[in-house]
N, C-alpha and C positions, 0 to 999 in steps of 0.2 A: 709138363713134359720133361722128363728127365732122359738127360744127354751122358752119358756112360761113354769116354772115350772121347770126347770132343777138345777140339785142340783149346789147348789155353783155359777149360773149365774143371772145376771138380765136378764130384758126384751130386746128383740132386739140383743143378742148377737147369734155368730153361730158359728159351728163348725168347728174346723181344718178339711178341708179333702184330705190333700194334706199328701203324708205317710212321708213329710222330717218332718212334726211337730214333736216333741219328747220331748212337756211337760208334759205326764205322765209318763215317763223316768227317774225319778231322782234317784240319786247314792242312796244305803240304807244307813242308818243313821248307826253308830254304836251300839252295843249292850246297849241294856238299863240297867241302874243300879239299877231303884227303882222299886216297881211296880207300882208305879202311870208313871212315864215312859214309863211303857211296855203297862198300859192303854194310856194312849194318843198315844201310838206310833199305839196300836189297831184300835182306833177312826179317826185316820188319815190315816190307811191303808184302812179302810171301807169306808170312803168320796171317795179317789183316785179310789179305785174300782168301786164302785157305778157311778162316772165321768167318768169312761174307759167304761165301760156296756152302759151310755148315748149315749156316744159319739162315739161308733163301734156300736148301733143304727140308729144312725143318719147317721152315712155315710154309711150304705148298704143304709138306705135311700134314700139319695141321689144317690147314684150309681143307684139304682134301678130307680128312675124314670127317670132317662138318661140315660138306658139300658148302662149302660157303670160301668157294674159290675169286679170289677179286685180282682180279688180271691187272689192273693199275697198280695198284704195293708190289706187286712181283714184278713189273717192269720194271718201275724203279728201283726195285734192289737192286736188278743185275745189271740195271745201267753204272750205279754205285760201283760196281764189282767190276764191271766191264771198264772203266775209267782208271780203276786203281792198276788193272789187270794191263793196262796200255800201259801206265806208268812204270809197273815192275820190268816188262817187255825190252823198255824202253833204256831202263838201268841195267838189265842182264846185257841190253847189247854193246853198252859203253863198258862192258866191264870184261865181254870177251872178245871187245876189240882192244886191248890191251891200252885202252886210254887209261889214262890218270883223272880221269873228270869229264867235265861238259864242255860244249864247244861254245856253249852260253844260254841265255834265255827267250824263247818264243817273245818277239814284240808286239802281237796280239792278243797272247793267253799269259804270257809269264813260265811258259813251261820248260825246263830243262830238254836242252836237245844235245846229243853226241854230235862229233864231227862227223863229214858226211852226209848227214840225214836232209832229206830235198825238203821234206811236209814237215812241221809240229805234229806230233803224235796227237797231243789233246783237242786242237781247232783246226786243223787239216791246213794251215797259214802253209805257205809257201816260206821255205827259211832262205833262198838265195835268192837277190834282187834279181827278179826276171826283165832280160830288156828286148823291147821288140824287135825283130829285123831291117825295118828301117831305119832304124837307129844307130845300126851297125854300120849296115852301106848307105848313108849316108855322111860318111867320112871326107 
């Protein structure tokens, strides 16, 4: 299958469709220091993205016109997709809330969170120690 116009490919190239492929998969980088950093780290999540979105295109594509649709490889692509897709979310909003960085890292998932943020994006963790009410008026 040749992709004409596909982000990041030349002419003639085609798509993984086989579900062992797992190079959109890469380990996440560690937390960025600068914010030139945390922009490229943005601009790099949006490319990978934009490439998962082509490329879980093109394989229902294909699936589709050899009726040989498999609904488990296309989950899991766009869960793949839907994960990176929180994670870019996640960095666009530290970066147009005029932070300089992260407010630190999820201590359940390891995940970069901006200041403010109640959930981890990645594991739904609760980021601020929650204390019950008796605990309070029990002063």
């Amino acid at each position: 299958m040749s992709h004409l116009g596909r982000p990041g490919a030349s002419n003639g190239t085609s798509v993984p469709t086989t579900p062992a492929a797992k190079a959109d998969a890469p380990a996440p980088p560690g937390p960025p220091d600068t914010p030139t950093e945390l922009t490229k780290r943005r601009d790099d999540l949006a490319q990978r993205v934009a490439e998962m979105q082509w490329d879980l295109g093109g394989l229902f594509y294909e699936m589709a016109i050899r009726d040989q649709i498999r609904l488990p490889v296309l989950v899991e692509r766009a869960a793949r997709m839907q994960e990176a897709d929180a994670e870019l979310g996640e960095i666009e909003r530290m970066i147009h809330s005029d932070q300089t960085g992260s407010a630190g890292n999820c201590t359940n998932c390891g995940a970069l969170y901006s200041r403010g943020a109640g959930y981890c994006w990645r594991c739904g963790q609760p980021i601020v120690e929650q204390v019950h009410s008796a605990a309070v008026t029990d002063r």
